[in-house]
N, CA, C and O atoms as CSV, one atom per row, in Angstrom:
chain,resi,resn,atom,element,x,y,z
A,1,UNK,N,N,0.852,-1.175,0.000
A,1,UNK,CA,C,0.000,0.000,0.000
A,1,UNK,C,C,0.896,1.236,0.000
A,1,UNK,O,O,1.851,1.320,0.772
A,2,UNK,N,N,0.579,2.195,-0.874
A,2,UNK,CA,C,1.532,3.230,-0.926
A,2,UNK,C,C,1.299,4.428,-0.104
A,2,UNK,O,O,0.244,5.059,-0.153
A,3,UNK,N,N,2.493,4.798,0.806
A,3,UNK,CA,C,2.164,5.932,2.007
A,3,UNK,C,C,1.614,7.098,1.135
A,3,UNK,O,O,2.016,7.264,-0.017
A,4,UNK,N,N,0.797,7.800,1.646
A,4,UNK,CA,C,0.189,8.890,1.515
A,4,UNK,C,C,0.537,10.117,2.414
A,4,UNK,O,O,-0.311,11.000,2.295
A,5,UNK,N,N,1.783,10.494,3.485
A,5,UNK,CA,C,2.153,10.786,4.497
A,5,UNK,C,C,2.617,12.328,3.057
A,5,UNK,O,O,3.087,12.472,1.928
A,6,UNK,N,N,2.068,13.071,4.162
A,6,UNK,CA,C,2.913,14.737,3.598
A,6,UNK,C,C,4.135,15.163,3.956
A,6,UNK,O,O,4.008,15.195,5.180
A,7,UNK,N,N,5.226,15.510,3.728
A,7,UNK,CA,C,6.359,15.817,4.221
A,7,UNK,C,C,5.996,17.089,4.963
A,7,UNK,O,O,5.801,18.063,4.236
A,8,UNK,N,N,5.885,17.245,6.083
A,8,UNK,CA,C,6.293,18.885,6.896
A,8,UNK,C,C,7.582,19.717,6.434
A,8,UNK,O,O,8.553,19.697,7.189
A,9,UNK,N,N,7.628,20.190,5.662
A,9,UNK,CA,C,8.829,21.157,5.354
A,9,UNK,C,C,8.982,22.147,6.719
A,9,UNK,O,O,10.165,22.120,7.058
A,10,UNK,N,N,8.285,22.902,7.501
A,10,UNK,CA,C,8.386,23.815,8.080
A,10,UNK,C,C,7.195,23.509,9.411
A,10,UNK,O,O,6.152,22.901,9.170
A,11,UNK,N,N,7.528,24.018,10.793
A,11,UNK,CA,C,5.778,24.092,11.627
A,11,UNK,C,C,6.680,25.175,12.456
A,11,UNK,O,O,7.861,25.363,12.748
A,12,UNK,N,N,5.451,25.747,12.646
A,12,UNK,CA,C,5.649,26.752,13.506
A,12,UNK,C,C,4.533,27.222,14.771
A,12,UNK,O,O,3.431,27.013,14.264
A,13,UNK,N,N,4.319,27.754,16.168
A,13,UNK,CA,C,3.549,27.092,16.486
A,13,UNK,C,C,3.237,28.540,16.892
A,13,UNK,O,O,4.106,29.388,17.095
A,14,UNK,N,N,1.969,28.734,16.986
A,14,UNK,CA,C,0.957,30.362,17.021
A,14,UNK,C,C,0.205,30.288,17.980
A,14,UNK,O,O,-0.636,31.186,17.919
A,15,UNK,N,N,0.057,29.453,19.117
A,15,UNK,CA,C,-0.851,30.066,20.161
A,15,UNK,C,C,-0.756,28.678,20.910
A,15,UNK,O,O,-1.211,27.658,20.393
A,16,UNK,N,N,-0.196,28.680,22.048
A,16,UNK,CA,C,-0.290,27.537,22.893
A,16,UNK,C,C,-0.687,27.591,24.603
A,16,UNK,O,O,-0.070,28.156,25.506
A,17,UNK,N,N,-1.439,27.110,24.639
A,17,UNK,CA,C,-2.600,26.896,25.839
A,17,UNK,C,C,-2.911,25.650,26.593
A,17,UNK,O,O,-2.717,24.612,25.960
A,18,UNK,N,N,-3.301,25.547,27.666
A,18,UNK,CA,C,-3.244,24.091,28.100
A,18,UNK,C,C,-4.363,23.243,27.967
A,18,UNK,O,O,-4.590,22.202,28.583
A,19,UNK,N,N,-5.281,24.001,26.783
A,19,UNK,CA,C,-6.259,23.353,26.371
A,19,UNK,C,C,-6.500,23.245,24.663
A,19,UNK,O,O,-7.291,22.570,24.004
A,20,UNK,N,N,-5.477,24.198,24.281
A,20,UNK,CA,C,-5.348,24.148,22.896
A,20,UNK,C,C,-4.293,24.492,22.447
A,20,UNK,O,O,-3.943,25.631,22.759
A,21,UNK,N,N,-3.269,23.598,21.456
A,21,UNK,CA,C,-2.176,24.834,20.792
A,21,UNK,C,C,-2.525,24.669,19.516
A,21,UNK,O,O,-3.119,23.695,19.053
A,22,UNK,N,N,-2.089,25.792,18.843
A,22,UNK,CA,C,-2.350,25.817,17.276
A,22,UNK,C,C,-1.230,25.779,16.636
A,22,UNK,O,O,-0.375,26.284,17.364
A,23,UNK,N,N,-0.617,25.312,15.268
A,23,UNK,CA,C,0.525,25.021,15.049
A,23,UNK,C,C,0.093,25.486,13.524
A,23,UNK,O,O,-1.083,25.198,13.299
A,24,UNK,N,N,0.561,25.942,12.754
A,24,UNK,CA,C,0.579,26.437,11.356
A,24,UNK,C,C,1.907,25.484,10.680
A,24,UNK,O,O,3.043,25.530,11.150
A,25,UNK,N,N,1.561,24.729,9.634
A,25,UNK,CA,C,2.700,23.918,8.922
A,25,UNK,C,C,2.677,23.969,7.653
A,25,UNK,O,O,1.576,24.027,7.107
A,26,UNK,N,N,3.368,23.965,7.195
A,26,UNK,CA,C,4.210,23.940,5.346
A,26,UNK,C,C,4.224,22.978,5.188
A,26,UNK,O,O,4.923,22.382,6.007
A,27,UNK,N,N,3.534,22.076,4.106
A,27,UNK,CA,C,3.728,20.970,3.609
A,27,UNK,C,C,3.824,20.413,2.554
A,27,UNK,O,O,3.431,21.232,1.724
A,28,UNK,N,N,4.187,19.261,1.925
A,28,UNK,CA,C,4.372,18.983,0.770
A,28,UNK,C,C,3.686,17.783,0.310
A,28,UNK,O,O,4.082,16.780,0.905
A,29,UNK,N,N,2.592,17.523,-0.744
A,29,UNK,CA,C,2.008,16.535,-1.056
A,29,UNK,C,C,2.830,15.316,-1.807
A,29,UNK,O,O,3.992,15.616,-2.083
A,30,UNK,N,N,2.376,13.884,-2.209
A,30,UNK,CA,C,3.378,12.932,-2.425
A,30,UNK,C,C,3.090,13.569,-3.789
A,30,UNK,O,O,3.961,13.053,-4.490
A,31,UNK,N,N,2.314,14.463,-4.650
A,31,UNK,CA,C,2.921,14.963,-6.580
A,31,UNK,C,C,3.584,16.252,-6.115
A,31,UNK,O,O,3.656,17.068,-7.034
A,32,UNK,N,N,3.961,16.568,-5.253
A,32,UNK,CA,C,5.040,17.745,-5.055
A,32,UNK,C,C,4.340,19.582,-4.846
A,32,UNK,O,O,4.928,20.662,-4.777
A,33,UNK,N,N,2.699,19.173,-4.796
A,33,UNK,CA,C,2.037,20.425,-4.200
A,33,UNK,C,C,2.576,20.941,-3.094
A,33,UNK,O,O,2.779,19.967,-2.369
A,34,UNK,N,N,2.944,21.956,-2.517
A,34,UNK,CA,C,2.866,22.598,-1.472
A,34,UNK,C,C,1.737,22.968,-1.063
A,34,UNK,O,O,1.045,23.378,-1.995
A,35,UNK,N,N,0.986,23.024,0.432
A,35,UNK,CA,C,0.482,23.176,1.312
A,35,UNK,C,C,0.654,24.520,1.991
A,35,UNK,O,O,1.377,24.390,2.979
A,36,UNK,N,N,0.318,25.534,1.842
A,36,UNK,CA,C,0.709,26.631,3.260
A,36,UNK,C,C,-0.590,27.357,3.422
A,36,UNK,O,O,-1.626,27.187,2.779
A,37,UNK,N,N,-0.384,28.074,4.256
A,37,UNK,CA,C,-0.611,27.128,5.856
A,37,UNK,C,C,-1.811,25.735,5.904
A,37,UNK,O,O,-2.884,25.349,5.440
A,38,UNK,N,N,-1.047,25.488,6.542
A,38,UNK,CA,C,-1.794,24.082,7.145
A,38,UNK,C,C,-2.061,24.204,8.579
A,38,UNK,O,O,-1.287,23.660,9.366
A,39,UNK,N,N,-3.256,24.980,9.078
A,39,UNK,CA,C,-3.459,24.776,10.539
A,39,UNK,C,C,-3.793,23.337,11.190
A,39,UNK,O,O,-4.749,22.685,10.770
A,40,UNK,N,N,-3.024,22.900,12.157
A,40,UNK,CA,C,-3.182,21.688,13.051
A,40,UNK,C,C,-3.496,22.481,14.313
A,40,UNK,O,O,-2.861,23.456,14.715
A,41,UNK,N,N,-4.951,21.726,15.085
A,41,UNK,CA,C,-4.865,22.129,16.787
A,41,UNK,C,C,-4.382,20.978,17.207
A,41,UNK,O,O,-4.551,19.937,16.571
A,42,UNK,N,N,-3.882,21.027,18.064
A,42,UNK,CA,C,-3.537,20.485,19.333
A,42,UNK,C,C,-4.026,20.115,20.337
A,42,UNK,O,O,-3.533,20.769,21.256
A,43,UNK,N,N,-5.154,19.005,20.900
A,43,UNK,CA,C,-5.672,19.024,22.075
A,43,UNK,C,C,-5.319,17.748,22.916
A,43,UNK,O,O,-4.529,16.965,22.390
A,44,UNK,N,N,-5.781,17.463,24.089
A,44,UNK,CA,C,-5.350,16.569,24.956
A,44,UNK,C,C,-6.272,15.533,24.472
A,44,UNK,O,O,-7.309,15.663,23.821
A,45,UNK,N,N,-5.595,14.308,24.992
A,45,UNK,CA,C,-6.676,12.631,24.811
A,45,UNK,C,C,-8.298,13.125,25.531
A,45,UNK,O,O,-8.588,13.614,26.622
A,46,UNK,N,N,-8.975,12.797,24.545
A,46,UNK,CA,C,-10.620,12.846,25.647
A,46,UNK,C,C,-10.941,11.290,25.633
A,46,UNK,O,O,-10.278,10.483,24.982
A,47,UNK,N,N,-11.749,11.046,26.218
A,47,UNK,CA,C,-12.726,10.197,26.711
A,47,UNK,C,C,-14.101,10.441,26.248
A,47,UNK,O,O,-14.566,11.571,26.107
A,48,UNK,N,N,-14.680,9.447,26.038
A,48,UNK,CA,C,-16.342,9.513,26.704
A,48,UNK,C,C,-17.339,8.168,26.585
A,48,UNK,O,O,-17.080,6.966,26.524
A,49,UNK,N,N,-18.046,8.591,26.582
A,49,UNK,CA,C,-18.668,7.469,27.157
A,49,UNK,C,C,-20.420,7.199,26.639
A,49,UNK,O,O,-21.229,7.996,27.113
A,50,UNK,N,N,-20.856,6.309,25.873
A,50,UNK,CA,C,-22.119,5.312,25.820
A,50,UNK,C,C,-22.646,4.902,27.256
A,50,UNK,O,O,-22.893,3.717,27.480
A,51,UNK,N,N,-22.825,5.892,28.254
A,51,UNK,CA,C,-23.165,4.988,29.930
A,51,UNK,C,C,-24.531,4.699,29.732
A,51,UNK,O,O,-25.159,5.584,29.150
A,52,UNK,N,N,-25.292,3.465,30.141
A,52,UNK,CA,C,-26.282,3.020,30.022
A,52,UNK,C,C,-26.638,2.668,31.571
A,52,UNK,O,O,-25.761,2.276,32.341
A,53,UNK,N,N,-27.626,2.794,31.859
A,53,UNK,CA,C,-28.221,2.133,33.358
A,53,UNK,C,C,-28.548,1.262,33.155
A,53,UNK,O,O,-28.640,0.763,32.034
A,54,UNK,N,N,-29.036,0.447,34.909
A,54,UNK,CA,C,-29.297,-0.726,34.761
A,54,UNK,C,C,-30.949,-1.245,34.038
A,54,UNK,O,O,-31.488,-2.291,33.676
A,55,UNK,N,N,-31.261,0.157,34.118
A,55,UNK,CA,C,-33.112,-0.002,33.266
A,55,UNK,C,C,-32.945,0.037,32.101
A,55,UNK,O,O,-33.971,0.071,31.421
A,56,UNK,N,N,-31.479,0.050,31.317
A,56,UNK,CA,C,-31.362,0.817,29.934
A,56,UNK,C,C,-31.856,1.837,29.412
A,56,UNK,O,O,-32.488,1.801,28.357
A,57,UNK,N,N,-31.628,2.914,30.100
A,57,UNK,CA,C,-31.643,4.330,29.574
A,57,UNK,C,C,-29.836,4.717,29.509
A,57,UNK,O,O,-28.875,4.540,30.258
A,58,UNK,N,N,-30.091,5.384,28.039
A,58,UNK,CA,C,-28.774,5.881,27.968
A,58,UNK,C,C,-28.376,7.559,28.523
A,58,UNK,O,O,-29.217,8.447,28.381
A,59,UNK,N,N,-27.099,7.830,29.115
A,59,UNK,CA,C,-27.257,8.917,29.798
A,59,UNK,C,C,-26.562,9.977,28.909
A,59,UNK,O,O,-25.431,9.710,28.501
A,60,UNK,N,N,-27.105,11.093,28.590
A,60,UNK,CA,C,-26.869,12.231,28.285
A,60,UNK,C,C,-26.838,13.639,28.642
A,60,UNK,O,O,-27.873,14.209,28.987
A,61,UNK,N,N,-25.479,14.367,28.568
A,61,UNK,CA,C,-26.181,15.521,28.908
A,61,UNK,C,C,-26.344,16.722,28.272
A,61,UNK,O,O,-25.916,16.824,27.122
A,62,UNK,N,N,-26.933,17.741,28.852
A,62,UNK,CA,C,-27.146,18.809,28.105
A,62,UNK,C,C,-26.384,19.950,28.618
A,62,UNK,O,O,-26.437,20.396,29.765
A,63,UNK,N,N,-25.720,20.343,27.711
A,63,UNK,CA,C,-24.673,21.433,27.765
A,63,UNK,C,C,-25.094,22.898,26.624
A,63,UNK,O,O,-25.875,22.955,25.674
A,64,UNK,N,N,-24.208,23.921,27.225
A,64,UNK,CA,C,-24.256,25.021,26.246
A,64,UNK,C,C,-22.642,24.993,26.327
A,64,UNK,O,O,-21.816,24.918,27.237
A,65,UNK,N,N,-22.594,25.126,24.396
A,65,UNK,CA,C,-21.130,25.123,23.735
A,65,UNK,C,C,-21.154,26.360,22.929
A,65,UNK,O,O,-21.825,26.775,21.984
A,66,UNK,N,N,-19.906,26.915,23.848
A,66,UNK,CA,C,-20.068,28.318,23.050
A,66,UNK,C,C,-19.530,28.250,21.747
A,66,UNK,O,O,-20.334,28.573,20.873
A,67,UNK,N,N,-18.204,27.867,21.292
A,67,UNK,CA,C,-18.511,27.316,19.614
A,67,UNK,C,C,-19.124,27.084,18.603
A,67,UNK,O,O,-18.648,27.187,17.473
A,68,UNK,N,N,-20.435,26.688,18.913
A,68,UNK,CA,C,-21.906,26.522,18.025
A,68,UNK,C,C,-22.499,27.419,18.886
A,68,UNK,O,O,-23.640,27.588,18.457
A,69,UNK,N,N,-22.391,27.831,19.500
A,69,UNK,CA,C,-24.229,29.259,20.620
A,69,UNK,C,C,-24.863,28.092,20.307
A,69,UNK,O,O,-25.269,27.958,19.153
A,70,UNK,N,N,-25.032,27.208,21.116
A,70,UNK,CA,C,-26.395,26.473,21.083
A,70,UNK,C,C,-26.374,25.608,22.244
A,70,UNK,O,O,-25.218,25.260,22.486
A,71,UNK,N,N,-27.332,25.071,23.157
A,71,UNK,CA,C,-27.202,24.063,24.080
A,71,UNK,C,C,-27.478,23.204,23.052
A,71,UNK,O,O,-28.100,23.390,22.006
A,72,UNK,N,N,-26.655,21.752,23.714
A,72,UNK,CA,C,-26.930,20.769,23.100
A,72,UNK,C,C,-26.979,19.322,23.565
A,72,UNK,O,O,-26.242,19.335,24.551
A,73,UNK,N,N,-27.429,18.086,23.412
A,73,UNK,CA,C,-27.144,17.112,24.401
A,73,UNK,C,C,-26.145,16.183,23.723
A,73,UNK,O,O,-26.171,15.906,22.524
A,74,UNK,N,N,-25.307,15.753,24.566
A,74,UNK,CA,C,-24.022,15.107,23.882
A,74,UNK,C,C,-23.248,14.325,24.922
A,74,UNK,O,O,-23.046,14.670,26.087
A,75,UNK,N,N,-22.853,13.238,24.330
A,75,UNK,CA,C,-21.974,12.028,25.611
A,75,UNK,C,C,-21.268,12.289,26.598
A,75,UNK,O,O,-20.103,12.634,26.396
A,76,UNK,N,N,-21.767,12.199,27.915
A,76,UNK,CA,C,-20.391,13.094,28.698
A,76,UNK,C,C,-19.168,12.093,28.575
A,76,UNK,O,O,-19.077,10.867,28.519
A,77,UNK,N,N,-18.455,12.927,28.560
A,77,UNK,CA,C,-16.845,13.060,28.700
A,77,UNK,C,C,-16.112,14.161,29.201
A,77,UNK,O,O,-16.406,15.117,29.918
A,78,UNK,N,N,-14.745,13.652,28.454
A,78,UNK,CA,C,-13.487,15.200,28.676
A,78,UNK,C,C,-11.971,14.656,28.451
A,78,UNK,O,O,-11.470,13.693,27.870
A,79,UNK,N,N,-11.447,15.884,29.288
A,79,UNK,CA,C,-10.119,15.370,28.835
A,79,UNK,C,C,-9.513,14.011,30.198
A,79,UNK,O,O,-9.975,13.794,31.317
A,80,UNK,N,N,-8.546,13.457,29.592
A,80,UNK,CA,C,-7.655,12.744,30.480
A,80,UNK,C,C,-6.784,13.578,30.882
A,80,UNK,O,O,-5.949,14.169,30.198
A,81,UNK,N,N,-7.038,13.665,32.481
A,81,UNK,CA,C,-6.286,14.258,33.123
A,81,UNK,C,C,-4.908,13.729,33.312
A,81,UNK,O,O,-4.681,12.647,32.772
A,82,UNK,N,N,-3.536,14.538,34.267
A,82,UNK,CA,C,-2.278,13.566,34.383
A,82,UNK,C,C,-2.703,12.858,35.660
A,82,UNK,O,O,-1.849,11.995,35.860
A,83,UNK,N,N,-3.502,12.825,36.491
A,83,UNK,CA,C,-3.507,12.430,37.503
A,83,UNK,C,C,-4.575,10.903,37.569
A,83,UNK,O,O,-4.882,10.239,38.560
A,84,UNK,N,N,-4.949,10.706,36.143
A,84,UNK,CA,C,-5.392,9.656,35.615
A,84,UNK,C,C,-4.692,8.537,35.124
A,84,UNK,O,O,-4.079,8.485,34.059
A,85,UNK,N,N,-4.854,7.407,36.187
A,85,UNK,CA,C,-4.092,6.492,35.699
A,85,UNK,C,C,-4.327,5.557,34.447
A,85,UNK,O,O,-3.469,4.676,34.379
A,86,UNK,N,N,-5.131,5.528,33.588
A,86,UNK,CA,C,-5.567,4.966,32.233
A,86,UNK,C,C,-6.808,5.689,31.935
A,86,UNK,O,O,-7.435,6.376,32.741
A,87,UNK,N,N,-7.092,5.486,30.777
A,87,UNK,CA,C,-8.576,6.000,30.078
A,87,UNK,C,C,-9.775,5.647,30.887
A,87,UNK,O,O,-10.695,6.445,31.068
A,88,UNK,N,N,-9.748,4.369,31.399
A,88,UNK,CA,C,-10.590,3.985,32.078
A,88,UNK,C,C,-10.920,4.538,33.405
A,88,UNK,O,O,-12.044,4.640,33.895
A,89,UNK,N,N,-9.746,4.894,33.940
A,89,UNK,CA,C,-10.173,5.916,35.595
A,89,UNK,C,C,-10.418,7.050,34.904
A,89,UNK,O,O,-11.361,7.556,35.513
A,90,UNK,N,N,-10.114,7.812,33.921
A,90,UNK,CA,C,-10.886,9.013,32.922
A,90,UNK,C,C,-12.386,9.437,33.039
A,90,UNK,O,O,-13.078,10.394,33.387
A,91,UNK,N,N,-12.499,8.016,32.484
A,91,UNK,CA,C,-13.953,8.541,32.189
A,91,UNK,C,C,-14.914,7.741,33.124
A,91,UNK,O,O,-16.131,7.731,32.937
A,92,UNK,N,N,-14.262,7.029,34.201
A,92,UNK,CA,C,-15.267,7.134,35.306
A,92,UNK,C,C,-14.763,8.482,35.896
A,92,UNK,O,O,-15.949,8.791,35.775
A,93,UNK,N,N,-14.306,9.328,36.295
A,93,UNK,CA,C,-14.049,10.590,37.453
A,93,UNK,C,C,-14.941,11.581,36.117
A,93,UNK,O,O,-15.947,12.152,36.538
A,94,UNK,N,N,-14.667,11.758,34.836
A,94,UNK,CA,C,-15.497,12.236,34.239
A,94,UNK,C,C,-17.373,11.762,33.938
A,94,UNK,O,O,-18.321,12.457,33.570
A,95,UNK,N,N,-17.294,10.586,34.229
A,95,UNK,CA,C,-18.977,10.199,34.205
A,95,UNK,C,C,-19.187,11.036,35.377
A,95,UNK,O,O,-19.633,12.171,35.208
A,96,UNK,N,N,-18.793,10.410,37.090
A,96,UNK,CA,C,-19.126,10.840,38.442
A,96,UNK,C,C,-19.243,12.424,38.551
A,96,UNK,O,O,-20.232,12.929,39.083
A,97,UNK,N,N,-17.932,13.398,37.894
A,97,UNK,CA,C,-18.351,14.466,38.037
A,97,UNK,C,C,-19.900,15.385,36.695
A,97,UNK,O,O,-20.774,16.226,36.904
A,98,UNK,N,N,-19.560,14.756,35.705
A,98,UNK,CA,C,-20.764,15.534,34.718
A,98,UNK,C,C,-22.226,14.628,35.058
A,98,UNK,O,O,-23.328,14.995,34.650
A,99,UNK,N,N,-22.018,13.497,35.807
A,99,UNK,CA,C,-23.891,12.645,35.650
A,99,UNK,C,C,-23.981,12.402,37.319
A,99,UNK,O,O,-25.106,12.528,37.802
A,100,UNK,N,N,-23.309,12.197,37.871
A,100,UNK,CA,C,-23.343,11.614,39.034
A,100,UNK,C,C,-23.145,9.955,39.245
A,100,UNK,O,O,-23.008,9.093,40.113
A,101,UNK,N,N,-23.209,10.107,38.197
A,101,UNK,CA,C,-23.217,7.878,38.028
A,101,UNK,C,C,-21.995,7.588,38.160
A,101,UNK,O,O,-21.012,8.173,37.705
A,102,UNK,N,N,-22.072,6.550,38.875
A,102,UNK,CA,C,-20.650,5.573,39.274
A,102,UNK,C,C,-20.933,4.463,38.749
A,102,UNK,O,O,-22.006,3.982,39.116
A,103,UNK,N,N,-20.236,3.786,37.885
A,103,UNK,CA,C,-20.229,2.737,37.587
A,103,UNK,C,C,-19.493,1.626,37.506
A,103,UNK,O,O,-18.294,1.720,37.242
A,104,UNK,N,N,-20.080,0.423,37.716
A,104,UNK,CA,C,-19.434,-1.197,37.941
A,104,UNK,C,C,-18.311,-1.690,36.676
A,104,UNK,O,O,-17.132,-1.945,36.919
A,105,UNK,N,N,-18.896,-1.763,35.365
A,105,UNK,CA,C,-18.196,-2.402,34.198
A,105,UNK,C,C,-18.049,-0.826,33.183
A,105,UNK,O,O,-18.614,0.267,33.127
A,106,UNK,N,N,-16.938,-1.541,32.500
A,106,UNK,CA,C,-16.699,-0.530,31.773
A,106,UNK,C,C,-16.156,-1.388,30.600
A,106,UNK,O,O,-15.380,-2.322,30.802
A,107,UNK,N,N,-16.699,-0.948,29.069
A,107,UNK,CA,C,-16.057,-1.726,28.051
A,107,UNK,C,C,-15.615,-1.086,26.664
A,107,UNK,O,O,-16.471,-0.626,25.909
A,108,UNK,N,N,-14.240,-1.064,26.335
A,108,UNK,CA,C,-13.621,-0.045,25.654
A,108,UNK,C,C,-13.789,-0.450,24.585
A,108,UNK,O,O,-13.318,-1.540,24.261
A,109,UNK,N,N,-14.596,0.400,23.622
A,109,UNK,CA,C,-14.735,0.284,22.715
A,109,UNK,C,C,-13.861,0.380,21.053
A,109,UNK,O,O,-14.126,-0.032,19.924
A,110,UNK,N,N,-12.906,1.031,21.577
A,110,UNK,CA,C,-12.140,2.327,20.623
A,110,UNK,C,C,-11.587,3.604,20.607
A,110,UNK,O,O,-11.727,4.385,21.548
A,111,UNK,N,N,-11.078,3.816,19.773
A,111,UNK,CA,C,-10.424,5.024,19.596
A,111,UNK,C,C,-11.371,5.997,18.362
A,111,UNK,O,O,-12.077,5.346,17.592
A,112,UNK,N,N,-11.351,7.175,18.257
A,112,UNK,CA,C,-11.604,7.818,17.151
A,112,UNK,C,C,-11.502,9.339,17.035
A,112,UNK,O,O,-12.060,10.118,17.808
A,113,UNK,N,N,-10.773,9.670,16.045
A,113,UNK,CA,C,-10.808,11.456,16.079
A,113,UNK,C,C,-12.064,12.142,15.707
A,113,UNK,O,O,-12.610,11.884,14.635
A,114,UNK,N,N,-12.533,12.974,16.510
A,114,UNK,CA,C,-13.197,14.085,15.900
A,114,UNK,C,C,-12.844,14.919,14.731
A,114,UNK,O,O,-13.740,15.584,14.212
A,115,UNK,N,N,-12.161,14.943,14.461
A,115,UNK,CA,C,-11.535,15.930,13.238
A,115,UNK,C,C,-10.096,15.228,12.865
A,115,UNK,O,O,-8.997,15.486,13.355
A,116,UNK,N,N,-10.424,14.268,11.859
A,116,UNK,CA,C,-8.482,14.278,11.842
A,116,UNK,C,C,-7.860,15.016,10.743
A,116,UNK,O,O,-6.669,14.962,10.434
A,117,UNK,N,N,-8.760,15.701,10.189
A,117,UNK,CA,C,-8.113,16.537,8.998
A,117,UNK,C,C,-7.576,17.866,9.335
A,117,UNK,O,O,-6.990,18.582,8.523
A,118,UNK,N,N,-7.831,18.206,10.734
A,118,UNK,CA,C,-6.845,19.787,11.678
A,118,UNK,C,C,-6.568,19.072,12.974
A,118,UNK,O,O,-5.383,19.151,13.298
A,119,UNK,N,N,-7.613,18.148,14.111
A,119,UNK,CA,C,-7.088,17.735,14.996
A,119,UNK,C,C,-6.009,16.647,15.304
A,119,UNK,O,O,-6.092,15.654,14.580
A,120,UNK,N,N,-5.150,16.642,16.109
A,120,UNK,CA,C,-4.145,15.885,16.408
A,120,UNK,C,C,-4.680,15.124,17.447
A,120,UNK,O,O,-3.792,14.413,17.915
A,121,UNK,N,N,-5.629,14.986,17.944
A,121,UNK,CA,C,-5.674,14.034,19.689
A,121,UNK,C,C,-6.943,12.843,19.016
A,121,UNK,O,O,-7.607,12.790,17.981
A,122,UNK,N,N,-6.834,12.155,20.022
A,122,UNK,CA,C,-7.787,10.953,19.987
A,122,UNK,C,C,-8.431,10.862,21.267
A,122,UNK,O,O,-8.116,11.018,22.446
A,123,UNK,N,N,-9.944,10.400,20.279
A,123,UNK,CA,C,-10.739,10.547,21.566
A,123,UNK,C,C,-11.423,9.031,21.733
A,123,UNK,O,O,-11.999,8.470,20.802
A,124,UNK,N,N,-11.237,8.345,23.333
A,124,UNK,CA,C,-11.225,7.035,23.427
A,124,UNK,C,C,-12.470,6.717,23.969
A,124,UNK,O,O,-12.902,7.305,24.960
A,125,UNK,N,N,-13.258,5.574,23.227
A,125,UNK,CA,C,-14.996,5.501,23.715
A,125,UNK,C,C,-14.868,4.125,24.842
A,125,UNK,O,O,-14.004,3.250,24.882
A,126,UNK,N,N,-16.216,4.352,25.803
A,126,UNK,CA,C,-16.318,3.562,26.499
A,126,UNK,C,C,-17.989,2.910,26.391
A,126,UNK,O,O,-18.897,3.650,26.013
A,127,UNK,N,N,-18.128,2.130,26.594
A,127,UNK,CA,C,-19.738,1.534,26.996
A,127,UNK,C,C,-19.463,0.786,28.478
A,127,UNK,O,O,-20.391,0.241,29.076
């Protein structure tokens, strides 16, 4: 299978935060296009979570995201903290603090990016 990987000629990095950095990069396609700018963000590993009760209701919550102005209901999660010892203590301390639910089993489903065409992080699902 033939790599499809862009060469980075250049990155340079424009705004870094402990919840986001932004990185602007020069790149080069495998027929020899150049790329400029190429914004990449930067964010930390998230979590989240499919939590289901024991009646089978699935739990959701409702948030306002200032990004879209809109409340909306959506899987709780977040980020993996450092004080998290795997994904799995993640997104139970993230279920307990956004639902209140503590839960017994936990079953990892995967990995998947939200955006992998600007984001760099992966976000890891649980049921």
């Amino acid at each position: 299978m033939k790599d499809l990987s862009w060469k980075i000629l250049s990155s340079e990095y424009l705004f870094k935060e402990m919840w986001c950095t932004v990185r602007k990069d020069t790149c080069e396609m495998q027929d020899g296009k150049i790329i400029t700018p190429y914004y990449v963000y930067e964010f930390p590993t998230w979590v989240t979570a499919v939590a289901v009760t024991t009646d089978g209701k699935i739990i959701l919550e409702r948030q306002y995201r200032h990004g879209l102005q809109q409340t909306n209901y959506e899987t709780p999660g977040g980020c993996v903290d450092a004080t998290d010892a795997n994904f799995q203590d993640a997104i139970a301390r993230e279920l307990l603090e956004e639902t209140g639910y503590a839960f017994d089993n936990y079953e990892y489903l995967g990995k998947t990016s939200c955006n992998p065409s600007t984001n760099n992080n992966w976000m890891h699902i649980f049921f």
